[in-house]
ROPATOR-832455 format. One record per residue: residue in three letters; x, y, z of N, C-alpha, C in turn. Coordinates in steps of 0.1 Angstrom, whole numbers, plus 5000, padded with zeros to 4 digits. Example, Ala and Ser with C-alpha at 12.3 -4.5 7.8 and 13.67 -1.06 7.14 Angstrom:
2
<r "ALA", <5132, 4943, 5078>, <5123, 4955, 5078>, <5132, 4967, 5078>>
<r "SER", <5128, 4978, 5071>, <5137, 4989, 5071>, <5129, 5000, 5079>>
END
This chain:
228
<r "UNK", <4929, 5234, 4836>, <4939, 5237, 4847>, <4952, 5231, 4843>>
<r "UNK", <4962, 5238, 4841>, <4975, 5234, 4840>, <4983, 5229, 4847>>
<r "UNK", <4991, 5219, 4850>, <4999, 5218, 4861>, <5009, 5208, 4852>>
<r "UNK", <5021, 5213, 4854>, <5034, 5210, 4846>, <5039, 5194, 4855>>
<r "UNK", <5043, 5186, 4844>, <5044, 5170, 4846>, <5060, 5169, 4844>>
<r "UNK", <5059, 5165, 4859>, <5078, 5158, 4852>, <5080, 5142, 4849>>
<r "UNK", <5082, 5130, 4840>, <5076, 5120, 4835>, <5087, 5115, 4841>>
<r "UNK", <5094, 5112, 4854>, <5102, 5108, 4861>, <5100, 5093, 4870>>
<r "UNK", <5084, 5088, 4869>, <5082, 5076, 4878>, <5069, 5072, 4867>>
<r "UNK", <5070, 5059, 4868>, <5058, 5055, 4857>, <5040, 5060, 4865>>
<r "UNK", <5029, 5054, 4857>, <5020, 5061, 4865>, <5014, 5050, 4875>>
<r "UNK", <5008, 5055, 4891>, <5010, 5050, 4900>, <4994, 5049, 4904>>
<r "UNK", <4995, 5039, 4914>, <4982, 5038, 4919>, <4980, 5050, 4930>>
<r "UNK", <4968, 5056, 4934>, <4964, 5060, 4950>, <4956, 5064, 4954>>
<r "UNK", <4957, 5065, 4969>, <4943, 5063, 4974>, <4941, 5076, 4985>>
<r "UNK", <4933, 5086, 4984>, <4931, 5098, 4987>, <4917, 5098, 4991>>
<r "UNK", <4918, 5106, 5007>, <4912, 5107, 5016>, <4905, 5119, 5019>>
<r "UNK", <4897, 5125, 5013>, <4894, 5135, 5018>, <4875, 5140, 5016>>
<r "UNK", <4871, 5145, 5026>, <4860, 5147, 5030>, <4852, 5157, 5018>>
<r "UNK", <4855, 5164, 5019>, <4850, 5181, 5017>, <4849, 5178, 4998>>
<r "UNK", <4835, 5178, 4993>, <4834, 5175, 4976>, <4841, 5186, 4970>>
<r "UNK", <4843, 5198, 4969>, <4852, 5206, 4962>, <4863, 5204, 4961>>
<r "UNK", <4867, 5202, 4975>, <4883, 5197, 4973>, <4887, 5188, 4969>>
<r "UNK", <4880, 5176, 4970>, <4880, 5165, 4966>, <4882, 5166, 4949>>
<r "UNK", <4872, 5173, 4945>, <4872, 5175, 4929>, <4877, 5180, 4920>>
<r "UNK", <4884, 5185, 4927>, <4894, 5196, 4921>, <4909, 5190, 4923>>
<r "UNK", <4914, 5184, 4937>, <4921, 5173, 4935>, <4922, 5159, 4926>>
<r "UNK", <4913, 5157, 4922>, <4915, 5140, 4917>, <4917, 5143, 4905>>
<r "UNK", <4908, 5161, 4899>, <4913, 5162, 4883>, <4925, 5161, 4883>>
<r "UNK", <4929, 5168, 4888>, <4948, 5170, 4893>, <4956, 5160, 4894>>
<r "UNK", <4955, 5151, 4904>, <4964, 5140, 4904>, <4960, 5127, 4894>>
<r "UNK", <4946, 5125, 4887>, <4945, 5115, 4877>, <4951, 5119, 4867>>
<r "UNK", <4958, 5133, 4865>, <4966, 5129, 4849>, <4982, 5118, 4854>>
<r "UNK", <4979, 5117, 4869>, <4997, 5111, 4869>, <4992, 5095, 4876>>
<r "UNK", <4982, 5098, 4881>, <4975, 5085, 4889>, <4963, 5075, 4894>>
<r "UNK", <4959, 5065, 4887>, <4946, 5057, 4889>, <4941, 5063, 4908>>
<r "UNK", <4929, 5071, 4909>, <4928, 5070, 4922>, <4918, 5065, 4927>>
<r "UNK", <4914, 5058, 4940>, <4904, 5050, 4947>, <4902, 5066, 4956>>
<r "UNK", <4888, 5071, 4957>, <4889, 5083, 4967>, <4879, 5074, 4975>>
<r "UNK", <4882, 5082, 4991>, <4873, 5079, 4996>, <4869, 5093, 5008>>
<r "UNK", <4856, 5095, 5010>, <4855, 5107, 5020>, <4855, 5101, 5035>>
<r "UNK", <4860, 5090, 5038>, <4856, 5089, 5048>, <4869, 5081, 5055>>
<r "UNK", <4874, 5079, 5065>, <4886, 5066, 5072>, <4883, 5058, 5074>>
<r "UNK", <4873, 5057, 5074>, <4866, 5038, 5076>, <4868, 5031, 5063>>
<r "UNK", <4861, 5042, 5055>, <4856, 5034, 5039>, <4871, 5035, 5034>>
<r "UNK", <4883, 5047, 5035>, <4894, 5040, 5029>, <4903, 5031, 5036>>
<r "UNK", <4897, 5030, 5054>, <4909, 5015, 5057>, <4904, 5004, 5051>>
<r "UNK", <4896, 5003, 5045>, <4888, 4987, 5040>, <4897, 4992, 5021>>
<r "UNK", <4900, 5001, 5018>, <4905, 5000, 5005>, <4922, 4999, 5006>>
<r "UNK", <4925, 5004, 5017>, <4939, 5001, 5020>, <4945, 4985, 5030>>
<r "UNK", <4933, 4983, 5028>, <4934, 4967, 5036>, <4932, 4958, 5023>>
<r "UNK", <4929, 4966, 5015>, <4920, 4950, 5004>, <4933, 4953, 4984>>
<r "UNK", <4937, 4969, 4989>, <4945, 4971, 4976>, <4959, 4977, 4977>>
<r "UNK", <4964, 4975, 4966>, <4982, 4978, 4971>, <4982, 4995, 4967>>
<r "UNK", <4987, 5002, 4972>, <4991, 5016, 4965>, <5004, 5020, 4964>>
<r "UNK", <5008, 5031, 4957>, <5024, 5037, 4956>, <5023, 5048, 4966>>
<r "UNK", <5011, 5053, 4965>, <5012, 5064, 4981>, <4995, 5063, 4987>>
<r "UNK", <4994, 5072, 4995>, <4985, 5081, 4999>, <4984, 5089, 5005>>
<r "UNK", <4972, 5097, 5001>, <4974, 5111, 5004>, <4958, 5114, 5013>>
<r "UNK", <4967, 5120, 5027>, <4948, 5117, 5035>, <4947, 5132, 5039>>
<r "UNK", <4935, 5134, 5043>, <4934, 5144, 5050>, <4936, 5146, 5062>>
<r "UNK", <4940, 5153, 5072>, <4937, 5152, 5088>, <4923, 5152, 5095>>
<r "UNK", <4916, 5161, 5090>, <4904, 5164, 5099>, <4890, 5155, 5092>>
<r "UNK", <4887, 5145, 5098>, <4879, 5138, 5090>, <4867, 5134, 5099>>
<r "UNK", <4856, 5133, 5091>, <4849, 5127, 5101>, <4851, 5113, 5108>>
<r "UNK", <4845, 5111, 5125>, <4843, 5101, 5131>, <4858, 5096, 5131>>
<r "UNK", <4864, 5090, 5126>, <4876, 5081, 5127>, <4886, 5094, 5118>>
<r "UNK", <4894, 5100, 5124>, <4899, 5111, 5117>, <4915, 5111, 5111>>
<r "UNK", <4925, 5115, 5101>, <4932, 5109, 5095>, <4942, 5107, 5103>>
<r "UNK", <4945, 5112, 5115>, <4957, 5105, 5122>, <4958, 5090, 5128>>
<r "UNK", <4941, 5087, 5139>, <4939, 5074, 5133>, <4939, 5061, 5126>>
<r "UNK", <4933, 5074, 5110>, <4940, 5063, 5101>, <4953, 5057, 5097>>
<r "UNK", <4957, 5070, 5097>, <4975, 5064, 5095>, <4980, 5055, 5104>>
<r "UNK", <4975, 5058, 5116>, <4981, 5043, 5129>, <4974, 5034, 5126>>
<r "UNK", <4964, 5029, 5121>, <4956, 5022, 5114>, <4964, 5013, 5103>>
<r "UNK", <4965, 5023, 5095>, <4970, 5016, 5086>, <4989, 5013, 5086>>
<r "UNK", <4996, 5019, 5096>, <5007, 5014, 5100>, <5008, 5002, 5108>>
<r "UNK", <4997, 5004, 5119>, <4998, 4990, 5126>, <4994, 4976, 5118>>
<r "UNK", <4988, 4976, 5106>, <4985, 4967, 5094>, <4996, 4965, 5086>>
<r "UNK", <5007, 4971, 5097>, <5022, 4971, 5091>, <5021, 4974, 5071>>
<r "UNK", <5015, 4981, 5065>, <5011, 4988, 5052>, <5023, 5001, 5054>>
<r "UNK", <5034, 4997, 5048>, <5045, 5005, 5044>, <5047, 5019, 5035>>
<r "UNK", <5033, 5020, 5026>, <5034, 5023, 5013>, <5034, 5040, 5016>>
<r "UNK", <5042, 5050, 5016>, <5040, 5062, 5016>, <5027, 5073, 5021>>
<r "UNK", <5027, 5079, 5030>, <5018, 5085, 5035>, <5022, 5102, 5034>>
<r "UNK", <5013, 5107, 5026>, <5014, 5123, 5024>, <4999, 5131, 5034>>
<r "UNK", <5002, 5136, 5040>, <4990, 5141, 5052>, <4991, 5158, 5044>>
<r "UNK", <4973, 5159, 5044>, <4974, 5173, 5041>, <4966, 5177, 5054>>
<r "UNK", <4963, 5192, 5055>, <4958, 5194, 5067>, <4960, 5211, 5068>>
<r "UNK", <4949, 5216, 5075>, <4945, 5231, 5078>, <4955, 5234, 5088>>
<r "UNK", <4960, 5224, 5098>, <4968, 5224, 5106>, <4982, 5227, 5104>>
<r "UNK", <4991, 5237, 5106>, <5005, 5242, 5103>, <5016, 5243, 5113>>
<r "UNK", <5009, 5241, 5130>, <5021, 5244, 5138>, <5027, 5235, 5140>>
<r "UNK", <5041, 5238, 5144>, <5049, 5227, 5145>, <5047, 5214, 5151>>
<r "UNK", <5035, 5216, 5163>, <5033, 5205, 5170>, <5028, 5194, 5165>>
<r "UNK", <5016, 5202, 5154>, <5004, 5195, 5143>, <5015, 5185, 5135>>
<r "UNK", <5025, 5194, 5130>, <5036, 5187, 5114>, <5041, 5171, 5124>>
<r "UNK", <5048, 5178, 5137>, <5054, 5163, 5147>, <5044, 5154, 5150>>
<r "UNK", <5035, 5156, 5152>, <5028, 5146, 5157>, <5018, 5137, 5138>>
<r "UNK", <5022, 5149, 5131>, <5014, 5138, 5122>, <5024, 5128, 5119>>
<r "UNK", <5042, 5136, 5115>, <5050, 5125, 5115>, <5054, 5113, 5124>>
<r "UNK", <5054, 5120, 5136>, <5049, 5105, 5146>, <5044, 5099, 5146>>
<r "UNK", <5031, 5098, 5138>, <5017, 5090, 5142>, <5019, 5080, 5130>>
<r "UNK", <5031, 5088, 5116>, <5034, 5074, 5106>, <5033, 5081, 5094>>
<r "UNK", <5026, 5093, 5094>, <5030, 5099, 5077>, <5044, 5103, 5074>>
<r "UNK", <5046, 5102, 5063>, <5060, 5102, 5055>, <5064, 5116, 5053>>
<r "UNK", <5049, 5125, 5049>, <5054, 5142, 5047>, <5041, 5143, 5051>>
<r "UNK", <5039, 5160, 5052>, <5027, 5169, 5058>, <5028, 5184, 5047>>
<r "UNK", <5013, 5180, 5046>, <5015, 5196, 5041>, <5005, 5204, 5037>>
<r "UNK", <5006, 5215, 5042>, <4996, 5227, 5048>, <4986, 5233, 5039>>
<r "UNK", <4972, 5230, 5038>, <4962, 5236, 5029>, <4964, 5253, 5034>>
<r "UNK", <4961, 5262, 5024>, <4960, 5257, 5010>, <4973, 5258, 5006>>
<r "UNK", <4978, 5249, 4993>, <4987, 5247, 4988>, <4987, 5244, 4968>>
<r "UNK", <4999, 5244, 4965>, <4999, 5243, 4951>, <4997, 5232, 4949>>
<r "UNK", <4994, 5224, 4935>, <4996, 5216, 4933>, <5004, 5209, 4927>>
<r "UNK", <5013, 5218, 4916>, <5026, 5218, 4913>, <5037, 5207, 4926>>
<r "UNK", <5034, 5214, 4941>, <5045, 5212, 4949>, <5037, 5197, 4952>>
<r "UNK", <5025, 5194, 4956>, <5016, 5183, 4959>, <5026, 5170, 4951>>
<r "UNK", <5027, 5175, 4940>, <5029, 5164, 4929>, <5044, 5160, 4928>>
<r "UNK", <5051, 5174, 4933>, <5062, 5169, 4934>, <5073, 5162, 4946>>
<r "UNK", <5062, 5167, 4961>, <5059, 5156, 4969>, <5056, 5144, 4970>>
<r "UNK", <5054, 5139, 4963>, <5042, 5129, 4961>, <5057, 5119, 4951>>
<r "UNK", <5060, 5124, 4940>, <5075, 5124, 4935>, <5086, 5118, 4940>>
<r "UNK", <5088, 5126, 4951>, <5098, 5122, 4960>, <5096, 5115, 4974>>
<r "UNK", <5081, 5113, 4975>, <5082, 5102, 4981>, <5082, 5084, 4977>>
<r "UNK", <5078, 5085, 4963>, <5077, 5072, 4956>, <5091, 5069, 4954>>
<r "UNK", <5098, 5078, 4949>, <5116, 5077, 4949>, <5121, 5070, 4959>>
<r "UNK", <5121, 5082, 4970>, <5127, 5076, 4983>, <5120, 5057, 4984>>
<r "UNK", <5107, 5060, 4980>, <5106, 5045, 4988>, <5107, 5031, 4978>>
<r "UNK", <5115, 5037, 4963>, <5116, 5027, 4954>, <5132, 5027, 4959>>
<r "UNK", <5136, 5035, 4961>, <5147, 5038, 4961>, <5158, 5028, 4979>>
<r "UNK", <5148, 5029, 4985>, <5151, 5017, 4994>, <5148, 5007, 4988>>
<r "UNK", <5142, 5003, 4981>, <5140, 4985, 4984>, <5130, 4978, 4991>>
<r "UNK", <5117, 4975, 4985>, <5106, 4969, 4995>, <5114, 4961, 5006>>
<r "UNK", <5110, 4959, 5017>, <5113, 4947, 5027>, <5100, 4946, 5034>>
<r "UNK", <5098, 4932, 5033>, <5085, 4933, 5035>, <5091, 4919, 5052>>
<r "UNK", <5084, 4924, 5059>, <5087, 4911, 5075>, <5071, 4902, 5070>>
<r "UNK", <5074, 4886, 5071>, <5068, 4874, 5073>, <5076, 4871, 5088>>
<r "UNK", <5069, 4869, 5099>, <5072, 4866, 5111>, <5088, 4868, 5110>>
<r "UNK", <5097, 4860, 5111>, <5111, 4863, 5112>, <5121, 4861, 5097>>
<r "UNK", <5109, 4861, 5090>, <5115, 4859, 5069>, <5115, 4874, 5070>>
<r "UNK", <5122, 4874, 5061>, <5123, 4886, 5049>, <5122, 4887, 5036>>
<r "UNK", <5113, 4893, 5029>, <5107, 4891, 5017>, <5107, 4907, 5008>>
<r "UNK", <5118, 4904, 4998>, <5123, 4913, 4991>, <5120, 4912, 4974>>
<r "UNK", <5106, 4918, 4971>, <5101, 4917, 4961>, <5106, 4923, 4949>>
<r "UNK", <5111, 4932, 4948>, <5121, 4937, 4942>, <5131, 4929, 4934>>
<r "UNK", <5135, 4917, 4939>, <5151, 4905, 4941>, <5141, 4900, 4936>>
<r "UNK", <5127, 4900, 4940>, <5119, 4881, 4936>, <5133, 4873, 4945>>
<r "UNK", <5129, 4875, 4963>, <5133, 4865, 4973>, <5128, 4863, 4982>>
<r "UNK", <5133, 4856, 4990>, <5128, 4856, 5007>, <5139, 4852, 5013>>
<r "UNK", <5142, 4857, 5024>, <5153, 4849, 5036>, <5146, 4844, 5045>>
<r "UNK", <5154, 4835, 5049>, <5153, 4828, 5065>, <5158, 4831, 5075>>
<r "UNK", <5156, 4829, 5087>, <5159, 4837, 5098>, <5176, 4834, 5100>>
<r "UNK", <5181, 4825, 5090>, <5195, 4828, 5092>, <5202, 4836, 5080>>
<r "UNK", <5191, 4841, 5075>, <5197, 4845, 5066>, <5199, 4845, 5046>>
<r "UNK", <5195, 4828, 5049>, <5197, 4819, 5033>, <5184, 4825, 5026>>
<r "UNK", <5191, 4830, 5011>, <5181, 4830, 5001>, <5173, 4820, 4995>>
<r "UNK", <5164, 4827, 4992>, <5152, 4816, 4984>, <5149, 4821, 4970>>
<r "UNK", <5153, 4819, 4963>, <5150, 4829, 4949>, <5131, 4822, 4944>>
<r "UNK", <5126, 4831, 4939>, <5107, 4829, 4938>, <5107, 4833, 4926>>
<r "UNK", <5098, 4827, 4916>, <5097, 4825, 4907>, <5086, 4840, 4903>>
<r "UNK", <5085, 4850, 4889>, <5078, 4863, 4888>, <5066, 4856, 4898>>
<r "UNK", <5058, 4845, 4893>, <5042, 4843, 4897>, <5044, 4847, 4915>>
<r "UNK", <5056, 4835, 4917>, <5059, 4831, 4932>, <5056, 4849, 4940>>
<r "UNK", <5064, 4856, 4934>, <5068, 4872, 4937>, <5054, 4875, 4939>>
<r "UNK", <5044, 4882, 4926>, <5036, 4885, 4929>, <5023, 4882, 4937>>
<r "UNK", <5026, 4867, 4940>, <5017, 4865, 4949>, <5015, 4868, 4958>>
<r "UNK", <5032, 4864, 4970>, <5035, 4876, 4982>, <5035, 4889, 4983>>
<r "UNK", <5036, 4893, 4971>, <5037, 4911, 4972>, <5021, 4913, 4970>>
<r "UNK", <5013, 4904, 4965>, <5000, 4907, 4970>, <4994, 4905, 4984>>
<r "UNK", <5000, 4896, 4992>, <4997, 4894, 5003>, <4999, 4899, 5015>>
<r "UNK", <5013, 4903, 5014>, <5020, 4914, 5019>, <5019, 4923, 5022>>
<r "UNK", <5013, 4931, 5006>, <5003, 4945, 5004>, <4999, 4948, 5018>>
<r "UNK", <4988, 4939, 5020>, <4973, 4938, 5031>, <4978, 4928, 5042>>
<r "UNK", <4988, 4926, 5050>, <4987, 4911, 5053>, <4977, 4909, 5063>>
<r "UNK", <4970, 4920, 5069>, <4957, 4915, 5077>, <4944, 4909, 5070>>
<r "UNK", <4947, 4912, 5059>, <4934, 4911, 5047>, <4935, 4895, 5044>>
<r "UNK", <4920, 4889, 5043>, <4923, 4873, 5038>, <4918, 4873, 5024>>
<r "UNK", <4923, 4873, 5015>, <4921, 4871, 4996>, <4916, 4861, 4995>>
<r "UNK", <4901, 4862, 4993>, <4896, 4850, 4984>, <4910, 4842, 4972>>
<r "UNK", <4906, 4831, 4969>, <4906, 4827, 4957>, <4904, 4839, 4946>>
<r "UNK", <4892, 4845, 4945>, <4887, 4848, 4930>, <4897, 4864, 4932>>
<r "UNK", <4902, 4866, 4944>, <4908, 4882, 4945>, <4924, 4878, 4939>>
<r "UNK", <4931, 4867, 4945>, <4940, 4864, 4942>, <4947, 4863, 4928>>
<r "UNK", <4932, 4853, 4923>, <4935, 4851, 4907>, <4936, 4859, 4898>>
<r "UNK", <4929, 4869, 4900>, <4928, 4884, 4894>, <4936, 4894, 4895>>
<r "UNK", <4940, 4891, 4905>, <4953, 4903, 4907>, <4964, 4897, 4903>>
<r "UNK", <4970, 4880, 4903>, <4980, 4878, 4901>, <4983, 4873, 4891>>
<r "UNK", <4971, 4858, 4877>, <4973, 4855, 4876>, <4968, 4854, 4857>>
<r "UNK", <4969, 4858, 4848>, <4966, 4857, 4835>, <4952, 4854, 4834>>
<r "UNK", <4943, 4861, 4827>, <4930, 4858, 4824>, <4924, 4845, 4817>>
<r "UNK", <4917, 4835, 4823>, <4918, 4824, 4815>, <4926, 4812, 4822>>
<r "UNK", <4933, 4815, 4837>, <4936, 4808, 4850>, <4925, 4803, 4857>>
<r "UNK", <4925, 4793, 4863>, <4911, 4788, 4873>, <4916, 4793, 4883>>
<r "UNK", <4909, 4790, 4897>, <4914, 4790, 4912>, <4919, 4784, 4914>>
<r "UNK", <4922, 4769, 4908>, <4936, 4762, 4913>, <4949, 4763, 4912>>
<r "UNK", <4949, 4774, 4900>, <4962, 4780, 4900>, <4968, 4783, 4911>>
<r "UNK", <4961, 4793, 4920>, <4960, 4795, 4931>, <4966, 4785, 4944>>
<r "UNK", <4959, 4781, 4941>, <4964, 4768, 4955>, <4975, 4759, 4950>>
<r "UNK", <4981, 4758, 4934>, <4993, 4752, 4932>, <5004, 4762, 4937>>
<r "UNK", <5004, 4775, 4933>, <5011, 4782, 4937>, <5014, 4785, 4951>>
<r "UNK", <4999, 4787, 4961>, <5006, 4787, 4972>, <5014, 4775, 4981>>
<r "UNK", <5011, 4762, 4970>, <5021, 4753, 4973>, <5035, 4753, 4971>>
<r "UNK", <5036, 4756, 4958>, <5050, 4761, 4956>, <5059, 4769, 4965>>
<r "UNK", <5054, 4779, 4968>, <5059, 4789, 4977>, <5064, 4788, 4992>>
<r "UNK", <5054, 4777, 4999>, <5052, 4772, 5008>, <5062, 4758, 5009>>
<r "UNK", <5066, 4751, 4997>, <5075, 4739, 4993>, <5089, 4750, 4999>>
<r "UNK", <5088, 4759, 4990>, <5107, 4764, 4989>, <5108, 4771, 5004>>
<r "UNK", <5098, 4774, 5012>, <5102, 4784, 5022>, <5095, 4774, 5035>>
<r "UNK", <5080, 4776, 5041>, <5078, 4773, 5056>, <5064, 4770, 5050>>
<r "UNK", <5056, 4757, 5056>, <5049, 4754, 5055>, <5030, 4768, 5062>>
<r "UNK", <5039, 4778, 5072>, <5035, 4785, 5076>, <5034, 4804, 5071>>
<r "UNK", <5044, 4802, 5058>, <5047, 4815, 5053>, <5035, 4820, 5045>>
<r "UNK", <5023, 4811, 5043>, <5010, 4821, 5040>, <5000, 4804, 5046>>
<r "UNK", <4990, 4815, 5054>, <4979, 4810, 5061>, <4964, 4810, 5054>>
<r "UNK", <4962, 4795, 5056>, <4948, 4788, 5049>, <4938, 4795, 5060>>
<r "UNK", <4933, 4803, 5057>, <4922, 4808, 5066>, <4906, 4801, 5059>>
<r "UNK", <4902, 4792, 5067>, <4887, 4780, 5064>, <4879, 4787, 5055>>
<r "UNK", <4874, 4783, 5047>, <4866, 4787, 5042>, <4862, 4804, 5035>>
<r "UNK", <4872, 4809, 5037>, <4879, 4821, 5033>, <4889, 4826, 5024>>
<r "UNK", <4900, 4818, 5026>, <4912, 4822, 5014>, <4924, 4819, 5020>>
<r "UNK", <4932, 4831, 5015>, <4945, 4829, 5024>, <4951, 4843, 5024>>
<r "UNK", <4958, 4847, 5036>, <4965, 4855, 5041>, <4979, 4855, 5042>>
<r "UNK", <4990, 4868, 5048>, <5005, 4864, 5043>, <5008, 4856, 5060>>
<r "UNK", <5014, 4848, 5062>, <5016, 4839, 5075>, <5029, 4849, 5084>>
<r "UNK", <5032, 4844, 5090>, <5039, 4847, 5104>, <5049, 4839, 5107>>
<r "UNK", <5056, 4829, 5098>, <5064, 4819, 5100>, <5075, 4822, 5112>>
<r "UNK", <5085, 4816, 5116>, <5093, 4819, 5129>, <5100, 4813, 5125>>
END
């Protein structure tokens, strides 16, 4: 199967939603030449993958079983998860397109369709949202991963060190999600790091900003905090 590539964004993570094995299969050949994908057929099994991993988009279906994709998208919006939402769906009337944009997806678009256009949606939404500037809200901070910063509620920068950055932009990712230790180290920190890397770092971060800007959750790990 052919489908023409424009090499315009490097290649991206995502996480696609959809029930039905044919379509499913025939999509993932398609979008893995441009992107690592986590599938999942179900909204349950992918809020637990969009709670626990970062993506550049996703792409869900509407009609899903039990917990169905409009759900998820409020789901995964109210987890305040920023990352692009492309909704496909059997559904075409105008009311179907408004309400899926309401409910938090970024674009909508109507089975059956090409895949050519899938990809180049998909394109322009990574754009648009590289193209703003992450801003990620910590209670009344602002954390702009992009800069490697943080503000304070008046304003004053914090400049964060690469490590400092990627730690919050892991946390951030998911901030309902609590990261072990061993999740943390692995996503953020050179192979051959212990877990205390970990906890120096979240000291560091915690030194330059709010003693509350990431939360020690007991015996668990830690989460992104809610400072004020």
């Amino acid at each position: 199967m052919h489908v023409s590539q424009i090499p315009s964004l490097p290649r991206g993570s995502l996480l696609y939603v959809e029930d039905d094995a044919r379509i499913a299969a025939l999509t993932i050949e398609v979008l893995s030449e441009t992107y690592d994908i986590d599938h999942a057929s179900d909204a349950e099994s992918a809020l637990v993958l969009a709670l626990r991993h970062r993506y550049d988009a996703m792409v869900v279906d509407r009609r899903l079983p039990k917990m169905d994709g409009m759900d998820f998208v409020r789901a995964v919006r109210t987890a305040r998860i920023t990352t692009p939402i492309l909704m496909l769906t059997a559904l075409g009337t105008v009311d179907d397109r408004v309400s899926g944009l309401d409910g938090g997806a970024n674009d909508y678009l109507v089975k059956p369709f090409e895949y050519d256009e899938l990809l180049a949606r998909l394109r322009a939404l990574r754009r648009g949202y590289r193209a703003e500037g992450e801003r990620r809200q910590l209670g009344d901070w602002l954390f702009t991963p992009d800069s490697q910063a943080l503000y304070d509620p008046t304003g004053f920068r914090i400049t964060l060190t690469a490590t400092e950055t990627a730690l919050l932009e892991l946390l951030t990712a998911s901030p309902d999600h609590v990261f072990t230790r061993e999740e943390v180290l692995a996503a953020v920190f050179p192979s051959g790091d212990t877990a205390s890397s970990v906890d120096t770092y979240v000291h560091y971060v915690r030194r330059k900003s709010a003693p509350d800007i990431i939360e020690t959750v007991r015996t668990r790990g830690y989460r992104a905090g809610r400072p004020s």
